[in-house]
PyMOL commands that place a pseudoatom at each C-alpha (Angstrom):
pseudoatom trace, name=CA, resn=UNK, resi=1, chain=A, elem=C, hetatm=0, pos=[24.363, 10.253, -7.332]
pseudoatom trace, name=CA, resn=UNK, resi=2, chain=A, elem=C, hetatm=0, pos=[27.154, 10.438, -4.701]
pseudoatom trace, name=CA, resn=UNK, resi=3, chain=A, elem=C, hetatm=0, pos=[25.794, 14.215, -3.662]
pseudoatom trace, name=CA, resn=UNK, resi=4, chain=A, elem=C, hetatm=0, pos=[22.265, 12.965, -3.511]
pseudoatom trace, name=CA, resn=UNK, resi=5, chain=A, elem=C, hetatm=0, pos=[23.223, 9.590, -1.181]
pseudoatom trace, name=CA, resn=UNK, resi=6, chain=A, elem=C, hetatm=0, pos=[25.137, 11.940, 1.053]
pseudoatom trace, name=CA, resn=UNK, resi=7, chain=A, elem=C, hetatm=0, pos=[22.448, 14.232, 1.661]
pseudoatom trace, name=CA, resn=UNK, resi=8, chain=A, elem=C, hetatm=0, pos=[20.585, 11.061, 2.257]
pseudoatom trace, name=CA, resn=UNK, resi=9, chain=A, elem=C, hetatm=0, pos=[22.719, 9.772, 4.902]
pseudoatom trace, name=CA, resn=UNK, resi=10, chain=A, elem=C, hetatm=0, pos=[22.744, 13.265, 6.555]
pseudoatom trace, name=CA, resn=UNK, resi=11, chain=A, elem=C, hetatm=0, pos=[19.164, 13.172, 6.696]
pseudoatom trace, name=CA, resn=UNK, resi=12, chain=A, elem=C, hetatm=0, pos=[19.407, 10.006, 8.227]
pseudoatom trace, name=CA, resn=UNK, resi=13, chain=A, elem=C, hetatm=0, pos=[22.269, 11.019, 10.706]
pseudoatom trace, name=CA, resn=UNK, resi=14, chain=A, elem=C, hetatm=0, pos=[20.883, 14.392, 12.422]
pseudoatom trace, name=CA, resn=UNK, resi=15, chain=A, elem=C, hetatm=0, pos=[17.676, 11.882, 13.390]
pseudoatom trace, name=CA, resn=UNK, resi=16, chain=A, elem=C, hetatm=0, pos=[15.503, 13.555, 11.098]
pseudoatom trace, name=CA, resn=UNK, resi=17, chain=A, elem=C, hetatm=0, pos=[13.763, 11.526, 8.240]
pseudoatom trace, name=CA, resn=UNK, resi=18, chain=A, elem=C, hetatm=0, pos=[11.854, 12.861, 4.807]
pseudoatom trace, name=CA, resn=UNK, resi=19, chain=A, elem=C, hetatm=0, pos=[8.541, 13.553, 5.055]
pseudoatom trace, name=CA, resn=UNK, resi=20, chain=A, elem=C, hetatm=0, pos=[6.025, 10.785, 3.532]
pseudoatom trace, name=CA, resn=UNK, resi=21, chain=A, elem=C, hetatm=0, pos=[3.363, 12.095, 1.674]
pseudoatom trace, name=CA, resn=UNK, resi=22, chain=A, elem=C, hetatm=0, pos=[0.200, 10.711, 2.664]
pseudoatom trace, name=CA, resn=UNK, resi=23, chain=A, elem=C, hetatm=0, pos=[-1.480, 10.377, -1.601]
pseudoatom trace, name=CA, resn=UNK, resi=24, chain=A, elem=C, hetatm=0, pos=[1.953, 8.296, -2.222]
pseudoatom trace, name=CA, resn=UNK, resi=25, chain=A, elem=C, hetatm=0, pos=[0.838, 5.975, 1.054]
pseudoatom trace, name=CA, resn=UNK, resi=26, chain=A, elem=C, hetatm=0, pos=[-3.034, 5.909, 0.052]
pseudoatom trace, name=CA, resn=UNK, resi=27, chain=A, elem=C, hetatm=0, pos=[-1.427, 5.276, -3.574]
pseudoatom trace, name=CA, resn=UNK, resi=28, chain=A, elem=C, hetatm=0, pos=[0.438, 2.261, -2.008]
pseudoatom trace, name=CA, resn=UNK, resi=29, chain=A, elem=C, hetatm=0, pos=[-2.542, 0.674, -0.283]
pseudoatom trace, name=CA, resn=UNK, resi=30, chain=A, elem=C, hetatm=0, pos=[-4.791, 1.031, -2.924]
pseudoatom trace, name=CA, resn=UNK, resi=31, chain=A, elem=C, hetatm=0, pos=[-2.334, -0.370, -5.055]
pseudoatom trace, name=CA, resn=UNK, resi=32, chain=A, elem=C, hetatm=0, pos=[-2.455, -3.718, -2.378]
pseudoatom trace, name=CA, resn=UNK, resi=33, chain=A, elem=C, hetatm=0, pos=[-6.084, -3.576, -2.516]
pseudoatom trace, name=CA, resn=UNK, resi=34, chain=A, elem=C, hetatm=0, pos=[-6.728, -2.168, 0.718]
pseudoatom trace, name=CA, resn=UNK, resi=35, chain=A, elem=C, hetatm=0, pos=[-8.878, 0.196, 2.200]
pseudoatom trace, name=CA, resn=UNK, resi=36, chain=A, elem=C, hetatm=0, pos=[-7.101, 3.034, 3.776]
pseudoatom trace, name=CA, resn=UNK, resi=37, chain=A, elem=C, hetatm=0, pos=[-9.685, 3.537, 6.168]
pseudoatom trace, name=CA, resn=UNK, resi=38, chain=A, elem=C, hetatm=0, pos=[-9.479, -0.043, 7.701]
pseudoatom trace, name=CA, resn=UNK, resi=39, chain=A, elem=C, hetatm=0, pos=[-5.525, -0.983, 7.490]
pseudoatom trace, name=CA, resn=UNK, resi=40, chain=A, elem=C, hetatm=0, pos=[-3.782, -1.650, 10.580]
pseudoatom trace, name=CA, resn=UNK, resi=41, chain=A, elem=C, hetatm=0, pos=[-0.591, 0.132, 11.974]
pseudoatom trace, name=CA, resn=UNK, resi=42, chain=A, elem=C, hetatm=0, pos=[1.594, -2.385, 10.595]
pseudoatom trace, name=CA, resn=UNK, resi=43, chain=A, elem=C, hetatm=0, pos=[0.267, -2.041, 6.669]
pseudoatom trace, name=CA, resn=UNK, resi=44, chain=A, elem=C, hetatm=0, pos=[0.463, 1.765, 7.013]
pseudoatom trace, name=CA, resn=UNK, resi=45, chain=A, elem=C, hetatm=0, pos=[3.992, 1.898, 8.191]
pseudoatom trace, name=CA, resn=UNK, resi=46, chain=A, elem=C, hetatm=0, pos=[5.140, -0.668, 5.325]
pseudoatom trace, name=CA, resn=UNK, resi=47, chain=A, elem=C, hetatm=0, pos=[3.176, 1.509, 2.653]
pseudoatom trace, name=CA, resn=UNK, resi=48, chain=A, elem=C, hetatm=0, pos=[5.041, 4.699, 4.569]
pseudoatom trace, name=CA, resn=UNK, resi=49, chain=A, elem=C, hetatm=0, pos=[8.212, 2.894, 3.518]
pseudoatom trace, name=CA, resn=UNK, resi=50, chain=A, elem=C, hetatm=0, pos=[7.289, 1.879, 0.397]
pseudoatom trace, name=CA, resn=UNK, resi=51, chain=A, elem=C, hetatm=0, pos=[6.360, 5.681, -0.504]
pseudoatom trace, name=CA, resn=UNK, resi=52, chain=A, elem=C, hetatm=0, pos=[9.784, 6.560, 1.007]
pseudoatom trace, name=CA, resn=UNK, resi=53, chain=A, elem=C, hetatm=0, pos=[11.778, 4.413, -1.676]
pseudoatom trace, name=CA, resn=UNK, resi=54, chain=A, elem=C, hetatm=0, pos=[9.340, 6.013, -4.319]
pseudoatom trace, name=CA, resn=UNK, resi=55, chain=A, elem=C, hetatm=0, pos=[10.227, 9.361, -3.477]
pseudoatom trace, name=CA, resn=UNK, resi=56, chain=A, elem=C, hetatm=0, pos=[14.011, 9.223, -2.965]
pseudoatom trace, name=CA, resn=UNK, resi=57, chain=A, elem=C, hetatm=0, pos=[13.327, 7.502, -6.486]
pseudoatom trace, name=CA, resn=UNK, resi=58, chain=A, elem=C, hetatm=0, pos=[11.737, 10.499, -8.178]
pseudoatom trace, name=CA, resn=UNK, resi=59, chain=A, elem=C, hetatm=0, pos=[14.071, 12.810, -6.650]
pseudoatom trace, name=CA, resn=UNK, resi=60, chain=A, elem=C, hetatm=0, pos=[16.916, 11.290, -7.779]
pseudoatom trace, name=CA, resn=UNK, resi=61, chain=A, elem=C, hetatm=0, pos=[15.321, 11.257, -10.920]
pseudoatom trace, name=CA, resn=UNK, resi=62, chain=A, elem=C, hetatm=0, pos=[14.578, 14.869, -11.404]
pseudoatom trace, name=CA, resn=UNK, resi=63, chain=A, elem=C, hetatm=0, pos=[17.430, 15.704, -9.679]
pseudoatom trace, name=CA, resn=UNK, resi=64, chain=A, elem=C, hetatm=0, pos=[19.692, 13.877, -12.051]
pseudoatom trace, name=CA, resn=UNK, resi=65, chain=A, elem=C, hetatm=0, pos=[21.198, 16.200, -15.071]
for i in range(1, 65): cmd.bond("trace and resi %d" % i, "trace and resi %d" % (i + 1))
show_as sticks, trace
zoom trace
């Protein structure tokens, strides 16, 4: 867990962030019952977020022995 949050937080420090796959996002809003064609900026960037935590989730996951 500690390797994993570092490499996190070096992510994070060099300015650089993990890429957000757009299925997990589309995922997300279809999830909130909207339609990914009409959702403003705001709802996008919250379901980017939300898609973030899910990934560092599954990575830490299958990363974990």
């Amino acid at each position: 867990m500690d390797q994993y949050e570092n490499s996190i937080r070096f992510i994070k420090q060099i300015g650089d962030k993990t890429p957000v796959y757009t299925l997990l996002v589309d995922a997300d809003l279809k999830a909130k019952g909207r339609d990914c064609e009409t959702v403003s900026v705001d709802e996008i960037e919250e379901s980017e977020k939300s898609a973030t935590e899910h990934q560092m989730a599954m990575g830490y996951i299958l990363g974990s022995d």
